[in-house]
TORTOR-394256 format. One record per residue: residue in one letter; x, y, z of N, C-alpha, C in turn. Coordinates in pm, whole numbers, plus 50000, padded with zeros to 5 digits. Each point is the difference from the previous one (the first is absolute). Example, Ala and Ser with C-alpha at 12.3 -4.5 7.8 and 13.67 -1.06 7.14 Angstrom:
! TORTOR-394256
a513194943150780499115011950000500905012050000/s499655010549928500825011950006499235010950073/
This chain:
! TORTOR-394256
x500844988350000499165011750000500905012550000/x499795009049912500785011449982499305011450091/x500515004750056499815016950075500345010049932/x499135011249968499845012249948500045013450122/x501495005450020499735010650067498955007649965/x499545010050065498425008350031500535007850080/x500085012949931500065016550031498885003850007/x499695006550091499145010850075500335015149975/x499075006049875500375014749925499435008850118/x501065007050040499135008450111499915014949921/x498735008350028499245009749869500535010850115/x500435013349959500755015450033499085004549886/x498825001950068498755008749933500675015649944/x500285005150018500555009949988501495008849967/x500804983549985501355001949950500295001449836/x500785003949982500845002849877501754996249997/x499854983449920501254998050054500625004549826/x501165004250008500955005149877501194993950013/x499954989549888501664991849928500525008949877/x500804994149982500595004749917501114990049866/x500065007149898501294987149943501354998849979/x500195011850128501454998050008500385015350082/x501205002350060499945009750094500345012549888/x499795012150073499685013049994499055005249829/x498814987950031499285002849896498435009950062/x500465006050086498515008750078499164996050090/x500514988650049498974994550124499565007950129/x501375001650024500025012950100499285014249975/x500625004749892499175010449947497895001249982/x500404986849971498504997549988499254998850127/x500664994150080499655000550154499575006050090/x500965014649974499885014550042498885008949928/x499754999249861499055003549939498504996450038/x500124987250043498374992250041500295003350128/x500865006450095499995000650139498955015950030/x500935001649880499455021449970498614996749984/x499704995249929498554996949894498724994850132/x500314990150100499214996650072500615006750170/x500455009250002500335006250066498895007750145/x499074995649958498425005050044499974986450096/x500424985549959499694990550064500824994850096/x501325011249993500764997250159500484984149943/x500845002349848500884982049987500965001450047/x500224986049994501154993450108500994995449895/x501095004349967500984994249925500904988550059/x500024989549930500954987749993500644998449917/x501725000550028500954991849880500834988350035/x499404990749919500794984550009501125000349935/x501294994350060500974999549904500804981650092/x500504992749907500544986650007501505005950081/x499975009549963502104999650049499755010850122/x500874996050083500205003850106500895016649975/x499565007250112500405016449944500735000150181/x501135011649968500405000950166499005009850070/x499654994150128499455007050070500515011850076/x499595012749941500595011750099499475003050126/x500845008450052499395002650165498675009250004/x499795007249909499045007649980498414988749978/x500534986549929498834993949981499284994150122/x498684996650014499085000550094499564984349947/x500734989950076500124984249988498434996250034/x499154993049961498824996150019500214987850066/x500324991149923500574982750059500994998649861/x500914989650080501665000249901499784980850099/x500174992749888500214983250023501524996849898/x499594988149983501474992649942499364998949809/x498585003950037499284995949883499265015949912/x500245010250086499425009949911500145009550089/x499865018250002500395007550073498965012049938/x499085002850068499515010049980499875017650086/x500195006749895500035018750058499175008149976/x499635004550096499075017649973500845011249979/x499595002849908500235016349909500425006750070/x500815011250047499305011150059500275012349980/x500894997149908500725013449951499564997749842/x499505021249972499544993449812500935011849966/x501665000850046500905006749932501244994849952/x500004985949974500554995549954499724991149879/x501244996149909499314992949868499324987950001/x500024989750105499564994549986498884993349935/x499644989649967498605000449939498875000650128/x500224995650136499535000050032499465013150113/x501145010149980499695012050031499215011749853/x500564994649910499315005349890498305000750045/x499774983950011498895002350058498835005350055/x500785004550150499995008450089499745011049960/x501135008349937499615007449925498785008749913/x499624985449947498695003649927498895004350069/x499924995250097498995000050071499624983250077/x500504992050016499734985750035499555005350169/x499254995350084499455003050112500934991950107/x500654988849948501024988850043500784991449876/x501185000650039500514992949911500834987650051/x499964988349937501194986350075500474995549877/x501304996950018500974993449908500574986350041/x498984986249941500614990550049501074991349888/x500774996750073501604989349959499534985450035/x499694997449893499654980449986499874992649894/x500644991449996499934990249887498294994549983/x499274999249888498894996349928499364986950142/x500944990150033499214991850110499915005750113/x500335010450064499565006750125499025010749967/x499395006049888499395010049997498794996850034/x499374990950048498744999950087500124996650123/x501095000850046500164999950166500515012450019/x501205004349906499945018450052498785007649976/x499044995249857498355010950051499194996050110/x500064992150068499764994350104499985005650103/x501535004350050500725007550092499265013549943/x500305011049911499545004149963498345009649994/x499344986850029498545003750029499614998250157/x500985004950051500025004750136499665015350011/x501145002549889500695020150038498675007549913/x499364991549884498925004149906498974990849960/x498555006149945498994989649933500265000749867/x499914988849975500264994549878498975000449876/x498895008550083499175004749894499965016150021/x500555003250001500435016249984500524998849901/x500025012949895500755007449845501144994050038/x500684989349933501624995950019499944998749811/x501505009050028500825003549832501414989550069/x499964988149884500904993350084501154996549876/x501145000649992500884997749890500844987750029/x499554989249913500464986650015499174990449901/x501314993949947499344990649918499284986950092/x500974996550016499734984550080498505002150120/x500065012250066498684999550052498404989349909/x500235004849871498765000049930499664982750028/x500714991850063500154986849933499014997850149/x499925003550079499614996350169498895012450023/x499945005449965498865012849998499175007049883/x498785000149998499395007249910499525011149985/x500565013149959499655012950024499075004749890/x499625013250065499055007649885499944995949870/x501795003949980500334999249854501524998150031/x500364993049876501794999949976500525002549910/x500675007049963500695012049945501384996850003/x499984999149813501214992849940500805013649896/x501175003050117500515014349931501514994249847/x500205000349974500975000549890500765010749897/x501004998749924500245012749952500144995349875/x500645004549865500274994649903501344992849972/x500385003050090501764990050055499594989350024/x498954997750063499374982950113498715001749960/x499584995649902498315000149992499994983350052/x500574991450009499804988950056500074998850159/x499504989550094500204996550142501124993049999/x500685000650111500924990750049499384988749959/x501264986549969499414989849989499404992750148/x500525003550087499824996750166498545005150021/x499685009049945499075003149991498274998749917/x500194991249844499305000849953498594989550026/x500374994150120498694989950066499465012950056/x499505014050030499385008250041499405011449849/x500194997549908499825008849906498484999949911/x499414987050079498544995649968499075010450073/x500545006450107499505003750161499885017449913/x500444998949916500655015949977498545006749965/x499955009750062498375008449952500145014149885/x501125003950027500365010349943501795003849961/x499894997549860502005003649985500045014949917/x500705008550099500545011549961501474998649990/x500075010349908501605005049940500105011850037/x501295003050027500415009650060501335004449960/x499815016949951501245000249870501135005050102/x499405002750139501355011250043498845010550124/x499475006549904499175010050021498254992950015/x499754991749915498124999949990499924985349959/x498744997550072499544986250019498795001049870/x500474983149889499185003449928498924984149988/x499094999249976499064987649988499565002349891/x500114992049926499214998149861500015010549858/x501815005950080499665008949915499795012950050/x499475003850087499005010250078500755007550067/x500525010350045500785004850152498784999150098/x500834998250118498854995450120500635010150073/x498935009950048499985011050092499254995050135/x501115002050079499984996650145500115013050093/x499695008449967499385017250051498904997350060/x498854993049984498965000150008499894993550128/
């Protein structure tokens, strides 16, 4: 008799998670833009990243294991992406460090400090695979119009792919104004 693992999609009514197909193709940018844009709803910015970043003294440690390490924002004057954030307007921001098999035990931890159905603008691919948000938002440029290959078991999930030249996010062709 064969066994079929069985995932449990847990739904972030209200999230907006943003991948991307490869780094500094606007994810971030885009992040900050939808932070501005729903700015009325008091979002909570999240950035996932796989590689471990050094922790400065300035950062505000949430929980730090052998398996993932997560931080609150708190400064939005620095480059960071996750002060960029801040910046925008994010109401809270956390930056968690974990490899793809801990990222549902660090949102876990996580949904302690916040609800998980509050406006969350969350930038991470690998989220999409364990969570189902609003919408997911597949940024690219004309350098990487493709996904990582690590990535392309999530590209079914994709609701919306914008390009992004530098300056302006385009869909279908269209510029997408995020003023509004």
């Amino acid at each position: 008799m064969a066994f079929t693992k069985l995932f449990i999609m847990i739904e972030l009514p209200k999230a907006i998670i943003i991948s991307g197909t490869d780094r500094n193709v606007g994810k971030t940018t885009l992040a900050c833009r939808l932070i501005s844009h729903f700015r009325s709803d008091n979002p909570i910015g999240i950035k996932i990243s796989p590689h471990r970043h050094l922790i400065e003294n300035q950062d505000l440690v949430i929980a730090q294991n052998e398996d993932f390490i997560i931080l609150e924002e708190t400064k939005s004057t620095t480059s960071k992406d996750s002060s960029r954030m801040r910046a925008a307007g994010a109401e809270r921001v956390f930056f968690i460090m974990a490899e793809d098999k801990f990222l549902t035990a660090s949102m876990q931890i996580l949904q302690d400090y916040i609800d998980l159905s509050e406006r969350l603008i969350i930038e991470s691919a690998a989220l999409r695979r364990f969570y189902v948000p609003e919408q997911f938002i597949l940024v690219y440029s004309k350098e990487y119009p493709e996904s990582k290959t690590k990535n392309k078991d999530i590209d079914a999930f994709v609701n919306r792919r914008l390009i992004f030249d530098g300056v302006h996010f385009y869909e279908n062709n269209q510029k997408i104004d995020l003023s509004k």
